[in-house]
N, C-alpha and C positions, 0 to 999 in steps of 0.2 A: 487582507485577502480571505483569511479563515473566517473572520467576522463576514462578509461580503455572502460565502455560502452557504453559512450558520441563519443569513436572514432572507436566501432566494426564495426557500417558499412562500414567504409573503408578502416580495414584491410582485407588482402588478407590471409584466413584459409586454408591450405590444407586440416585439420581433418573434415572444414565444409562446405561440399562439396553441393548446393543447385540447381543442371541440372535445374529443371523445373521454377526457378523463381528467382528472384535477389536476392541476401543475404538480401539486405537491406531491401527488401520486407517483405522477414521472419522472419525479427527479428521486425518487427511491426505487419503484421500477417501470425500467427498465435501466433509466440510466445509473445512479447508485453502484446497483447489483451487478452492471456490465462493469462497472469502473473496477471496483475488488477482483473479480473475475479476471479479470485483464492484466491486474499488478500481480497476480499468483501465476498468471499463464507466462507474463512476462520471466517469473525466476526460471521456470520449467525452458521454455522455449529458447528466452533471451538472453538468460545467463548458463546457466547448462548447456543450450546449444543441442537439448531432445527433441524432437518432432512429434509431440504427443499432443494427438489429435483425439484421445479420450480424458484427456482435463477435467472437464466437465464434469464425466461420472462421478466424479470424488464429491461434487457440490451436491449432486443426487444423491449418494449416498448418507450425506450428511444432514441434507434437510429431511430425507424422509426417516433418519434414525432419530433427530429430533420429536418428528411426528407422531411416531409407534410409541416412543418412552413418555410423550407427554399426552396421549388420548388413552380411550378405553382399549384400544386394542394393545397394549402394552400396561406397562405399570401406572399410566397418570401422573408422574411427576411433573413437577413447578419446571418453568423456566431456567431458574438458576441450578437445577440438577440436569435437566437434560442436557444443558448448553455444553461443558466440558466434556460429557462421554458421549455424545454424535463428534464435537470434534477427534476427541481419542479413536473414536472406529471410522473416521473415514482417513486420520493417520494412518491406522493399522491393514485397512483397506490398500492403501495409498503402497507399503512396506510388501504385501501379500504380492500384487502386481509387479512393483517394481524387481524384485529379487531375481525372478525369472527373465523378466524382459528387457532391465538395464545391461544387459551385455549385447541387446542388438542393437543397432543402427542406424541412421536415415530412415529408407522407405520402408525398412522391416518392421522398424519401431513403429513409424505410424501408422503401418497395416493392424500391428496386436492393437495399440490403444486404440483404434479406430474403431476395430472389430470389440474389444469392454467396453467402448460408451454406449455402441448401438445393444450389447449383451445387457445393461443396465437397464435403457431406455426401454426395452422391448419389454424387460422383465416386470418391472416397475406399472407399464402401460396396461400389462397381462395378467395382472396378479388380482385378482378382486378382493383378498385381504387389507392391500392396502389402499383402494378404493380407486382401484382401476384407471381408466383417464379421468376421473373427477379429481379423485388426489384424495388427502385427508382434510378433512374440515376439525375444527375445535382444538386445536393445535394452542398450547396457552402463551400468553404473551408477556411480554418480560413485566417485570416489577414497577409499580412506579418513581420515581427517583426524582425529589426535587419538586413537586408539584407535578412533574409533567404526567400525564397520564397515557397508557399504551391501549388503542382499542382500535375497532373496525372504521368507527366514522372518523378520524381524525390520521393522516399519513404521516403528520410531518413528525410525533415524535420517532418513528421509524427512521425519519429518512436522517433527523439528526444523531441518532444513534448509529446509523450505517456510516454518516459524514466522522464521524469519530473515529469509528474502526478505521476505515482511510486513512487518517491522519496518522494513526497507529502503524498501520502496516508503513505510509511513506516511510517512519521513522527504523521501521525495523530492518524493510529495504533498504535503506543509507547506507546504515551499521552493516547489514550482509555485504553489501561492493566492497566496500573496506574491510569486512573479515575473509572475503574472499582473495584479495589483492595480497594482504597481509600471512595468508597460508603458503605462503608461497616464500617467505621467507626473506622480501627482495632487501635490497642494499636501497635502492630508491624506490618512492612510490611516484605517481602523479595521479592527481585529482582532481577531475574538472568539473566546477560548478557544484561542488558538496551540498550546497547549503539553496540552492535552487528551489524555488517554491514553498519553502520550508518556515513555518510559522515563529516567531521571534525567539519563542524557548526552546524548541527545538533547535534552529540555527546556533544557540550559545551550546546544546551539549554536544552537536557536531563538532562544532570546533575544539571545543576541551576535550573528544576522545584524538582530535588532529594533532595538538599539543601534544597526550601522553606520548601517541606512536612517534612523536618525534623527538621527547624524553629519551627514550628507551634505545634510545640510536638508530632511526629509518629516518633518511633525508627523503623531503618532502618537497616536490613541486606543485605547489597550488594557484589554477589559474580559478579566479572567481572574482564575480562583479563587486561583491561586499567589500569594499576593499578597508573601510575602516576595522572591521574587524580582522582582514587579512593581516593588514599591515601594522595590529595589537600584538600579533603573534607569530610574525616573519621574522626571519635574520636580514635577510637581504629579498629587495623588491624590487620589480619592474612595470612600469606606464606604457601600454601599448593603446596605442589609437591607429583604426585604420592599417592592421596590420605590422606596425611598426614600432619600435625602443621609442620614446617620448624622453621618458625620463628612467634613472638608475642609480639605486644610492641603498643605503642600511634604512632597512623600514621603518626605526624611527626617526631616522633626519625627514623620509618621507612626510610621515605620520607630523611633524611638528613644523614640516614647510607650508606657509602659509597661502604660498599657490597652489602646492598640492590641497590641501583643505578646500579652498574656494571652489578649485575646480569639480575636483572628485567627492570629497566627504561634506560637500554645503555649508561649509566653514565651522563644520564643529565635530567633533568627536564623543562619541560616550562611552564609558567601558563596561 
């Protein structure tokens, strides 16, 4: 699957047809940069459970602190120096907001961030310092790395570099549900589909951080399709098909029944 999006930009889609701009363009932006976008709004909205509807701003302020620190209107710094302190100031950004306004509520909340992204936007659009609705131009591009080179005519190493970050943050998001679940101190956890979408080395250090927490004394319910790997590191397992107990036994009587193999694991296991 990783490999598969590693090489979309340069298959040839009939279904995805892009007249106005190179595919490879749009699979960095607009799509890419809505997908990141999405997975950070998702912690704010989906796991916090905030209504913050100035999100966004923080991506503002971070792309155009990149902009000022790496043009003439700032100090000119390389890629690899500005990258870490636009993230640091639009953290700090991020801390400066929050302090005040995490103690309101539903529509309260998303009236204040409502009213900071359009306070951003406006400022940003109005400021002819930083080049007003044009934007800034000459902004330097990361390093090259591996032969691949980063410039204006060519998208994709962009878009493969964004595809990366993705992958990163999936991973980091995993680990946060489960350090979330796990603050709480419980006696049981359960966990569904850990390891969902998640690229082969990733999937093996999910489940070795699933292992330790259940080292450590949290009884763990794990429903997930992998089931050869489930059933590596279970006490006891359950076969549901359709809703229903199939079968029920110590996961490795599972793991070494030969119908279970055929059926579920394709008759072989690996560890």
């Amino acid at each position: 699957m990783v490999a598969f999006f590693f090489a979309l930009p340069s298959m040839k889609l009939p279904l995805l047809n892009t007249p106005q701009s190179d595919f490879a363009t749009v699979l960095f932006f607009p799509v890419g940069i809505y997908v990141l976008l999405a997975m950070g709004l998702n912690v704010v909205v989906g796991q916090a459970g905030l209504l913050d509807f100035g999100y966004v701003a923080f991506f503002a302020i971070g792309a155009y602190s990149m902009a000022i620190l790496g043009t003439d209107i700032g100090p000119g710094w390389s890629f690899p120096e500005i990258l870490p302190v636009a993230i640091a100031i639009a953290m700090v950004a991020g801390v400066i907001l929050g302090t005040p306004t995490l103690r309101l509520r539903g529509d309260y909340l998303a009236i204040v961030t409502l009213g900071f992204g359009e306070i951003v936007c406006i400022t940003a659009v109005n400021t002819d310092a930083i080049g007003g609705p044009r934007g800034i131009s000459g902004i330097p591009h990361p390093p090259n790395v591996a032969g691949i080179r980063f410039g204006l005519l060519d998208p994709k190493p962009y878009y493969w570099l964004l595809l990366t970050l993705i992958i990163v943050a999936i991973l980091v998001l995993r680990r946060l549900e489960i350090a979330r679940a796990l603050a709480t101190r419980p006696r049981l956890l359960l966990l569904d589909e850990p390891s969902m979408g998640l690229a082969p080395k990733l999937v093996a250090q999910i489940f070795s951080i699933i292992s330790e927490i259940n080292q450590l004394g949290t009884t763990i319910l794990l429903v997930e399709q992998n089931a050869a790997m489930a059933l590596q590191r279970a006490h006891r397992a359950y076969v549901l098909e359709t809703g229903s107990i199939v079968r029920s036994d110590e996961a490795g009587r599972l793991l070494d029944d030969d119908s279970v193999r055929a059926a579920y694991l394709g008759g072989a296991v690996s560890g």
